[in-house]
N, C-alpha and C positions, 0 to 999 in steps of 0.2 A: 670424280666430283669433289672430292677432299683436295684435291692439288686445284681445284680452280678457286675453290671457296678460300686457302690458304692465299693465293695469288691473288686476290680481289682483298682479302683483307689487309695484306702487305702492302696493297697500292693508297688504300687508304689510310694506313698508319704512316707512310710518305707522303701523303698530301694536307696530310693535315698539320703534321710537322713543319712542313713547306710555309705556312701562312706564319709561323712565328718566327721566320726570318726577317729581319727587319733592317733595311740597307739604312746604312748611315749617312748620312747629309750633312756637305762639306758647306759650310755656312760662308766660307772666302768664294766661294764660286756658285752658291746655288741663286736662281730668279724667286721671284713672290709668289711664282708658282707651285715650284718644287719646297719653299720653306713652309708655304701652307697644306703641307702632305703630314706637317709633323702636329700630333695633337696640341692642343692650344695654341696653337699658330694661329690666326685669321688674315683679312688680308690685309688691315691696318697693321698689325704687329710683322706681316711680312715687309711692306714698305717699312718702315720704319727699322728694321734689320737692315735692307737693301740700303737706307739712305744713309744711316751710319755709316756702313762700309763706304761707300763713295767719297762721303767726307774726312772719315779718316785712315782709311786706308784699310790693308787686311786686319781679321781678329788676327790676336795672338791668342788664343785661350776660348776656350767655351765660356768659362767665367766672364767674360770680358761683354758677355750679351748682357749683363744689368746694366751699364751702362744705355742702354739702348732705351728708350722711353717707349713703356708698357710692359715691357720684361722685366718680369720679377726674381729673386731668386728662388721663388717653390718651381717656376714655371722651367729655369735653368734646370733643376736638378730632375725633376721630373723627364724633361727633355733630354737629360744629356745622352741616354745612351743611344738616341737615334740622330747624334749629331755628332760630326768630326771637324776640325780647324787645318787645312793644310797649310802648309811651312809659306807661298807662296799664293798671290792672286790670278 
């Protein structure tokens, strides 16, 4: 009984663990869909990421989302660690 109660506790110290993994979001390639995964995101602020990028091409920078109208910088820093820039679109 100890080795199953051990094993049932182990699986939920793994699973719980599991939910503060938080994948990162390539803001050059993600839709209005996948940017509104990231908190304060909505889907006005998602369009309006997408539409930037269309216009001017890839971010270089995370920073580079204040330019974006409705993104703030609290919302940038907030956001950054569930958000990555690749080199490419």
């Amino acid at each position: 009984m100890d080795i199953i109660r051990k094993a049932v506790l182990s699986f939920l110290l793994v699973s719980s663990l599991s939910c503060f993994a938080v994948e990162t979001i390539d803001i050059n390639v993600a839709d209005e869909a996948t940017l509104m995964s990231v908190k304060g995101i909505g889907e006005k602020r998602a369009a309006a990421i997408v539409a930037y990028r269309d216009k001017n091409g890839s971010f270089k920078s995370i920073d580079e989302l204040i330019q974006v109208q409705g993104i703030s910088e609290s919302l940038v820093e907030k956001s950054r660690s569930s958000l990555k820039v690749s080199s490419s679109k």
